[in-house]
C-alpha positions in Angstrom: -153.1 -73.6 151.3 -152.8 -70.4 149.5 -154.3 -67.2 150.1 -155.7 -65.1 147.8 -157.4 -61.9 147.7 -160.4 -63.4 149.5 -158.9 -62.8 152.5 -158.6 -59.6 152.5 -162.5 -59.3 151.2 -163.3 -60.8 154.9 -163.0 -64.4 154.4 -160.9 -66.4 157.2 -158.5 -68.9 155.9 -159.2 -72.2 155.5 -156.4 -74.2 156.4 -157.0 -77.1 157.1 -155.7 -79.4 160.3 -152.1 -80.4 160.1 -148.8 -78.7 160.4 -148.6 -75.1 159.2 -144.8 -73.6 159.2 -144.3 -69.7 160.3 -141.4 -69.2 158.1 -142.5 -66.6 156.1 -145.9 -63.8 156.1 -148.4 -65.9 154.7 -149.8 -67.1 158.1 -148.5 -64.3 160.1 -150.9 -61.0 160.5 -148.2 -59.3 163.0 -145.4 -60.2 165.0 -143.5 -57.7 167.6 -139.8 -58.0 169.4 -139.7 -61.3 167.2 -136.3 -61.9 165.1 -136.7 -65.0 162.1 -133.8 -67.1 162.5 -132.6 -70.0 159.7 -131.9 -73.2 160.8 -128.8 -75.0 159.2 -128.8 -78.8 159.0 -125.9 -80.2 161.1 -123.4 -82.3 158.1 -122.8 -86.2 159.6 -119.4 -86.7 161.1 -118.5 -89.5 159.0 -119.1 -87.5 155.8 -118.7 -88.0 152.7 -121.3 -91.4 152.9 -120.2 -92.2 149.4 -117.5 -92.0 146.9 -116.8 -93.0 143.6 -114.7 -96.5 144.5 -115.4 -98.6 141.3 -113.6 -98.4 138.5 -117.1 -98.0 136.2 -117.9 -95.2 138.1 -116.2 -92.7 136.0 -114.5 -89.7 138.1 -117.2 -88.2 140.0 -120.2 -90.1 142.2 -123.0 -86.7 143.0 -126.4 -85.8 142.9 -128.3 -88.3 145.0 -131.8 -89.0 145.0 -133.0 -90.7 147.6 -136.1 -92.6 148.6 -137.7 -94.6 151.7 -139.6 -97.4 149.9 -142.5 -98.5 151.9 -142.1 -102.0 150.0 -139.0 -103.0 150.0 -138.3 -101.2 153.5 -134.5 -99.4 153.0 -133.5 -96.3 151.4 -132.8 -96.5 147.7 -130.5 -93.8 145.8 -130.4 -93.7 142.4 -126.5 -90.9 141.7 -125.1 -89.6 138.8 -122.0 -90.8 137.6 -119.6 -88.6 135.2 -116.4 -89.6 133.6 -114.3 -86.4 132.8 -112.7 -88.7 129.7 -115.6 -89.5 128.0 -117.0 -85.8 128.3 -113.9 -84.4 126.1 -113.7 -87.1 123.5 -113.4 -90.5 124.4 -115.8 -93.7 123.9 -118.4 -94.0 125.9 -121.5 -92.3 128.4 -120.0 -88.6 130.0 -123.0 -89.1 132.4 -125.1 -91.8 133.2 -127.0 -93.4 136.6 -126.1 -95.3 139.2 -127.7 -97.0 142.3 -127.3 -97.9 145.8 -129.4 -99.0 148.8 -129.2 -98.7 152.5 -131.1 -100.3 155.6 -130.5 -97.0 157.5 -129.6 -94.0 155.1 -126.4 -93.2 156.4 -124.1 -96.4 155.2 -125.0 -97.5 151.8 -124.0 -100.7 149.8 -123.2 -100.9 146.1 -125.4 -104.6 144.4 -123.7 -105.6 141.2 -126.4 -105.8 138.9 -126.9 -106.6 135.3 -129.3 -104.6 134.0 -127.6 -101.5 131.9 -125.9 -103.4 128.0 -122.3 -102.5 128.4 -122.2 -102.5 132.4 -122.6 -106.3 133.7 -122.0 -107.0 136.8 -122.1 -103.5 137.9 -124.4 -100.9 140.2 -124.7 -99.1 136.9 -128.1 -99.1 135.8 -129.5 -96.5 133.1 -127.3 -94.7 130.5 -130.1 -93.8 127.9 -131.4 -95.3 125.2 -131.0 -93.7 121.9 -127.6 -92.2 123.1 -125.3 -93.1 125.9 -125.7 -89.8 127.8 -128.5 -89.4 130.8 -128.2 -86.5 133.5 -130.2 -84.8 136.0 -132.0 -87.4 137.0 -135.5 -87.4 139.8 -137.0 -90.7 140.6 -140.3 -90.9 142.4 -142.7 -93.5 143.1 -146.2 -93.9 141.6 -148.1 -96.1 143.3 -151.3 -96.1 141.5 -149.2 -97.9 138.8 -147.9 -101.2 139.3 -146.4 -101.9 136.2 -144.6 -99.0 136.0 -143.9 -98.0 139.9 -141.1 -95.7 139.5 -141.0 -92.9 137.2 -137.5 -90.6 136.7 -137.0 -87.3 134.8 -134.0 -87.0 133.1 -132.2 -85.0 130.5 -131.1 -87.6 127.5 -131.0 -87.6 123.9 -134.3 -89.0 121.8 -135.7 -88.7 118.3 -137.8 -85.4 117.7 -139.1 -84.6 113.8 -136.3 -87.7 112.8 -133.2 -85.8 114.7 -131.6 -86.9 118.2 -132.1 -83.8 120.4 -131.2 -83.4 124.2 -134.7 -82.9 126.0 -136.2 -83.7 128.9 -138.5 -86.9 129.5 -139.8 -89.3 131.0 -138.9 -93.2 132.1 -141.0 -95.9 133.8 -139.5 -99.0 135.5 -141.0 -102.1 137.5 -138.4 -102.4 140.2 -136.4 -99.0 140.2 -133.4 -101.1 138.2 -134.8 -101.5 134.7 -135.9 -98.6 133.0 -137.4 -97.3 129.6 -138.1 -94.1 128.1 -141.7 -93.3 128.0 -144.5 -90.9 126.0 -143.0 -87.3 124.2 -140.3 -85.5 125.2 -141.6 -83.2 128.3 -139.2 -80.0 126.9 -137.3 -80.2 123.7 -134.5 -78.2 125.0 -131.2 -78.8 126.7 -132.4 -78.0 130.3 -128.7 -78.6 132.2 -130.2 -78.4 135.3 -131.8 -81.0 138.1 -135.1 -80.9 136.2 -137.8 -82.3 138.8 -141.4 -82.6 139.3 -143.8 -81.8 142.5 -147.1 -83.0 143.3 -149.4 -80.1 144.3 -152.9 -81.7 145.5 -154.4 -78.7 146.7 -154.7 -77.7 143.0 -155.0 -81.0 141.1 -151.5 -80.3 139.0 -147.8 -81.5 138.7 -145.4 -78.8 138.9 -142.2 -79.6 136.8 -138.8 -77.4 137.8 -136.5 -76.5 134.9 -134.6 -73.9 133.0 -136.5 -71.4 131.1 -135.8 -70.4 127.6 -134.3 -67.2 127.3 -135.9 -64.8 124.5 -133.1 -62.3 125.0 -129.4 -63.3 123.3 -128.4 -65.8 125.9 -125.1 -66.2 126.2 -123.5 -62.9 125.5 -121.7 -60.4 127.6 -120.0 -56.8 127.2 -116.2 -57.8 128.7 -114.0 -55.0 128.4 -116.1 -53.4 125.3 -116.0 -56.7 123.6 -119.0 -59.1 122.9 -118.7 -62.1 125.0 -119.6 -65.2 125.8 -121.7 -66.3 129.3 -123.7 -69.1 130.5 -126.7 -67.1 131.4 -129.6 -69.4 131.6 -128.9 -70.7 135.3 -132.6 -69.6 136.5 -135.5 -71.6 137.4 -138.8 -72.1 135.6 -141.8 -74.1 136.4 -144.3 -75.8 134.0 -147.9 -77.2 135.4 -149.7 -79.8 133.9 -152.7 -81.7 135.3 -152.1 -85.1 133.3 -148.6 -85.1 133.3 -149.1 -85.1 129.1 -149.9 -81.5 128.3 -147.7 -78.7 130.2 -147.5 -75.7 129.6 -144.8 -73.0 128.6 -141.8 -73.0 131.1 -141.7 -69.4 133.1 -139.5 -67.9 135.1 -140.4 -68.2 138.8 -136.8 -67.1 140.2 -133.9 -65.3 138.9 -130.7 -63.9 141.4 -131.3 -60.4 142.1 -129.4 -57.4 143.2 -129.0 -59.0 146.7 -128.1 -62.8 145.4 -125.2 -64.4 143.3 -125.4 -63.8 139.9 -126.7 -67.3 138.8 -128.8 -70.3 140.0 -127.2 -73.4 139.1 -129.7 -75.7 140.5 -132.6 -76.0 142.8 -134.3 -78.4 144.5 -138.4 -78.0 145.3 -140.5 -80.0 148.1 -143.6 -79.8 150.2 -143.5 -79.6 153.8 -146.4 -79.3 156.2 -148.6 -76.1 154.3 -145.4 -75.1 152.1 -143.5 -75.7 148.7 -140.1 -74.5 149.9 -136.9 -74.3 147.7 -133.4 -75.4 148.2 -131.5 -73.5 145.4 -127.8 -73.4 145.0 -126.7 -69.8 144.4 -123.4 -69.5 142.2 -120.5 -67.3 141.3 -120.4 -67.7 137.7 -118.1 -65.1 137.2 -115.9 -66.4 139.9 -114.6 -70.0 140.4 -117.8 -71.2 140.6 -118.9 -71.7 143.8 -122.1 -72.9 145.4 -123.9 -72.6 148.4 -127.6 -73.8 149.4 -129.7 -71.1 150.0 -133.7 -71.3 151.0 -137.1 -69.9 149.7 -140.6 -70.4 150.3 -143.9 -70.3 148.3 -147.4 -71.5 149.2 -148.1 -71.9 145.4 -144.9 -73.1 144.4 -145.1 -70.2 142.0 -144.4 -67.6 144.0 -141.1 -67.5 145.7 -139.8 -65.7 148.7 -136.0 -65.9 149.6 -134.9 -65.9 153.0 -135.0 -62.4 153.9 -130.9 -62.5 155.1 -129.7 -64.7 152.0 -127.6 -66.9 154.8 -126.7 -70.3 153.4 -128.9 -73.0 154.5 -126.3 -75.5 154.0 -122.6 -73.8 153.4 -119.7 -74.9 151.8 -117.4 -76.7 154.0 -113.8 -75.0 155.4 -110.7 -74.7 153.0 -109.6 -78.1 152.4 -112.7 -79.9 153.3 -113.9 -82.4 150.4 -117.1 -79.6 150.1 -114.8 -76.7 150.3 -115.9 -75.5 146.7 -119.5 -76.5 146.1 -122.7 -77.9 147.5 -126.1 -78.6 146.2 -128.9 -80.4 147.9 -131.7 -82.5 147.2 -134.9 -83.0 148.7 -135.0 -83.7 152.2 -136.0 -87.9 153.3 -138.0 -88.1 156.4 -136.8 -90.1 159.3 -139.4 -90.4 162.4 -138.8 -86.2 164.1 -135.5 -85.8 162.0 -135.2 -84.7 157.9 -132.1 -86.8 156.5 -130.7 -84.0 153.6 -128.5 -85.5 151.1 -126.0 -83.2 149.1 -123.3 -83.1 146.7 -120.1 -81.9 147.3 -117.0 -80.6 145.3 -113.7 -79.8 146.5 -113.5 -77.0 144.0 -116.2 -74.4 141.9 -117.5 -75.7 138.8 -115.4 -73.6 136.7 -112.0 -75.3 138.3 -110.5 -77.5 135.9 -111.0 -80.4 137.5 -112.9 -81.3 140.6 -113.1 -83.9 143.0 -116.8 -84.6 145.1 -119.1 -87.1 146.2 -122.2 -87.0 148.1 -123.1 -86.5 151.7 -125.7 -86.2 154.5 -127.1 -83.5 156.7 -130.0 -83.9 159.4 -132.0 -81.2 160.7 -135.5 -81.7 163.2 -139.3 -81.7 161.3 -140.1 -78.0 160.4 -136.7 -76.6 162.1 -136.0 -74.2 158.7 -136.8 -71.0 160.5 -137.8 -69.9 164.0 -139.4 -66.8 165.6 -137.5 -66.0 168.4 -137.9 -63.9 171.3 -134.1 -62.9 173.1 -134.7 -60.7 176.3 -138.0 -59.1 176.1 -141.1 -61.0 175.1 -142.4 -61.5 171.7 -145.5 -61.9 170.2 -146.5 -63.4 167.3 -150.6 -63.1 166.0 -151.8 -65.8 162.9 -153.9 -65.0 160.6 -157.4 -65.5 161.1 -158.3 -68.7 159.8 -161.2 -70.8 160.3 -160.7 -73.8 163.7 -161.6 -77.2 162.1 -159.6 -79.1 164.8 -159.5 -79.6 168.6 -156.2 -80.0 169.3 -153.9 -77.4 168.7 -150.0 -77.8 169.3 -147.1 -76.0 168.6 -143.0 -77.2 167.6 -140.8 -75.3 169.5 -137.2 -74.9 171.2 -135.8 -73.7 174.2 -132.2 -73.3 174.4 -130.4 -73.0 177.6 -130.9 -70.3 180.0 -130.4 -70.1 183.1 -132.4 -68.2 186.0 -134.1 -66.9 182.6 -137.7 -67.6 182.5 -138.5 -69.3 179.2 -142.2 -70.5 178.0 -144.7 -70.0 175.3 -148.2 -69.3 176.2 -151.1 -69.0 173.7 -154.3 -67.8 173.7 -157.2 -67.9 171.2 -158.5 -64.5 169.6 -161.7 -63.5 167.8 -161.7 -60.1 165.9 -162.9 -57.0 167.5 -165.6 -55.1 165.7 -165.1 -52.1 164.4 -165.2 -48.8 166.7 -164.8 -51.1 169.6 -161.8 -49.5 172.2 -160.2 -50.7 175.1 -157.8 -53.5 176.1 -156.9 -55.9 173.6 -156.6 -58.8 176.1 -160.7 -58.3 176.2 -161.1 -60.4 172.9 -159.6 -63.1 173.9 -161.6 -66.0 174.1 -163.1 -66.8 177.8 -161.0 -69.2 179.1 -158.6 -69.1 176.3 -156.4 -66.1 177.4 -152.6 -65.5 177.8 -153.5 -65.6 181.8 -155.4 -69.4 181.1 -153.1 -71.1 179.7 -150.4 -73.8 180.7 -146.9 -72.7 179.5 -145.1 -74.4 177.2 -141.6 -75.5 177.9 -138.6 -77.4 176.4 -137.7 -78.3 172.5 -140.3 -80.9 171.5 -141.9 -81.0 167.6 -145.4 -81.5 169.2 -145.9 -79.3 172.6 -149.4 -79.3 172.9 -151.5 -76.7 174.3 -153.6 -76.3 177.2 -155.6 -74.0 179.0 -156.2 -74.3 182.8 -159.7 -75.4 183.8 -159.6 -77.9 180.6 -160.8 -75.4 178.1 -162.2 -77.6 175.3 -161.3 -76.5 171.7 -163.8 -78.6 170.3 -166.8 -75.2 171.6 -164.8 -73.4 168.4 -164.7 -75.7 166.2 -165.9 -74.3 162.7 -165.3 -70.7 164.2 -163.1 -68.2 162.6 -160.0 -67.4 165.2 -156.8 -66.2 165.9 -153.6 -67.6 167.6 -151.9 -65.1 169.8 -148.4 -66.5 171.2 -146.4 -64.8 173.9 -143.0 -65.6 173.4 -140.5 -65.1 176.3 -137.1 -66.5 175.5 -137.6 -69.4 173.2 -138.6 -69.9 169.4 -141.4 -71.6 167.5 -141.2 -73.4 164.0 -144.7 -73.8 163.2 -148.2 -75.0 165.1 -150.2 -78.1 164.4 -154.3 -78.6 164.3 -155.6 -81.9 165.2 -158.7 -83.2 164.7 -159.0 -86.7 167.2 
């Protein structure tokens, strides 16, 4: 869904049924005594869920991406491995791919394989073809072609106009294990970032994630009156393409502001419920180098807002800890009501010297980025108006403890009032669906559904444009859900 000036030329939204997340202003037309609060993931115990431990795997094992396939029925992660040796000199691939699988996404095994030249018996499975380098690497499935199931984007070295150039293309494999480049080069540029595509159905058209390229003189700085050099292309751009053969130029979609870190090492881009949100990993390139996970949302994937606070989404860990220095996460995996969020971590910034890391897991409830929360008084929150084309209407909320407190959620169903009408405001709610009719909502449950007293039936509004009104006393919602059964 995304809204466009139509709106505001009197046409109700059309959303749709499913999940619709309140994170941000696009479905919100007020809100009073209501405070936005982020939701972190809570990091597994047993963290990190998996180190570099064979020989072959160079120094570091980082950036998972990870997959539930339907199929085969386990998790699959596909992780970059990087050998500090072979980076400054020596013999042999500085980055290249791994794999693992897992029945339950938390403890993974490591099959020796023989599918990669030079790596027999190994988990190794892709180091490029023309050139043994491959790095920032998405896999994702295509159904709709057998032959060549799984797809990845990576950054490797192929032939363009009879040179090898670093660029950013595209593989196809049969089983997730054997893979081959395939078609042109996507970008013919060193994009050193986690380049990544995203489906976006509601306009027909892939949306590819990358590094833009800079028309200023990247890489210079003023230091001290002297002319510099700086790494200052860590921002994110976006291409579209509806055939995933023609794109189209790579613009800037997000770049650190006065408020942010001064650079964007990464990000991460996914669709949940109505919304493209953004996992980005804000950086202290003048610093040691530092990352932390930081959030945004879009309903175009274009667009971005950033959490309005800047808080981390998923922090570094304490002094010491074996994320002390960096994290960057990918896409979230979904798991029945939970999100599983695999990361990176380093011990150090990126600009230490050297680094150790590996990869680990965070898990945070369906839609729990960011509640509106009512503390002490109530709070109310009004949607936009948007056009009912469900009959069952229910909201994800949570209700921490409180005691002799009185905690619900009540909601009641609005239609607009005409122009140059006066009086209460409770009078346009609609009969049977007020504030007073309906059964509060308790507890922390993903799907609290609502009802009114009397069995109001939503199914007299269907097709009707309407409002949700939410009185808010002591609890927080995440987003609301239409049904159509």
């Amino acid at each position: 869904m995304v809204m466009d000036t139509s709106y505001f030329a009197d046409e109700p939204l059309r959303i749709g049924t499913g999940s619709h997340l309140l994170l941000d202003d696009d479905l919100v037309e007020d809100r009073w005594a209501l405070e936005r609060v982020l939701h972190q993931p809570d990091k597994f115990l047993n963290n990190p869920i998996l180190l570099r431990d064979k020989p072959w795997e160079g120094d570091v094992a980082y950036r998972p991406c990870v997959l539930y396939d339907e199929v085969l029925g386990r998790y699959r992660m596909w992780y970059q491995c990087f050998s500090y040796a072979n980076y400054y000199g020596a013999e042999g691939a500085p980055y290249y791919l791994a794999y693992a699988e897992s029945e339950d996404g938390f403890t993974w095994e490591k099959p020796r394989l023989d599918v990669c030249p030079g790596y027999e018996q190994t988990n190794i499975v892709y180091c490029g073809h023309h050139y043994p380098r491959v790095q920032g690497v998405q896999v994702f499935i295509d159904d709709a072609d057998a032959a060549h199931r799984y797809k990845m984007i990576c950054v490797e070295r192929r032939p363009i106009g009879g040179v090898l150039n670093s660029c950013v293309g595209l593989c196809t494999s049969p089983d997730g294990l054997r893979w081959q480049p395939a078609g042109e080069p996507i970008l013919d540029y060193h994009s050193d970032c986690y380049n990544h595509v995203v489906r976006d159905e509601g306009n027909g058209r892939w949306l590819l994630y990358c590094r833009p390229i800079h028309l200023f003189a990247a890489g210079r700085k003023i230091v001290d009156g002297q002319v510099g050099g700086r790494h200052m292309k860590r921002r994110i751009a976006a291409m579209c393409s509806s055939d995933f053969s023609n794109w189209s130029y790579p613009r800037t979609v997000l770049y650190p502001d006065e408020r942010d870190t001064p650079d964007y090492d990464s990000a991460s881009v996914f669709r949940v419920a109505n919304r493209f949100l953004m996992l980005y990993a804000a950086m202290e390139g003048d610093g040691d180098g530092g990352n932390e996970v930081r959030l945004a949302s879009s309903s175009d994937g274009l667009n971005w807002r950033r959490f309005h606070s800047r808080q981390a989404f998923l922090p570094r860990g304490r002094v010491g800890d074996w994320d002390a220095g960096q994290v960057i996460a990918e896409a979230p995996v979904a798991q029945g009501d939970d999100l599983l969020v695999y990361y990176s971590g380093f011990t150090e910034g990126q600009n230490a010297p050297s680094r150790n890391g590996g990869i680990g897991l965070a898990r945070l409830k369906r839609d729990h980025f960011v509640e509106q929360r009512a503390v002490g008084n109530p709070g109310y929150l009004l949607t936009r108006e948007f056009v009912l084309e469900g009959n069952k209407l229910a909201l994800n909320t949570i209700m921490p403890g409180k005691p002799y407190t009185e905690q619900c959620i009540r909601v009641e169903i609005v239609q607009r009032p005409q122009l140059g009408q006066h009086g209460d405001e409770t009078a346009h709610a609609v009969g049977g669906f007020s504030l007073a009719d309906c059964n509060p909502l308790r507890g922390t449950r993903a799907d609290n559904h609502v009802t009114w007293k009397g069995g109001a039936d939503l199914n007299t509004l269907k097709g009707q444009p309407i409002y949700l009104r939410c009185e808010i006393r002591d609890m927080g919602v995440f987003s609301f859900h239409v049904a159509n059964d």
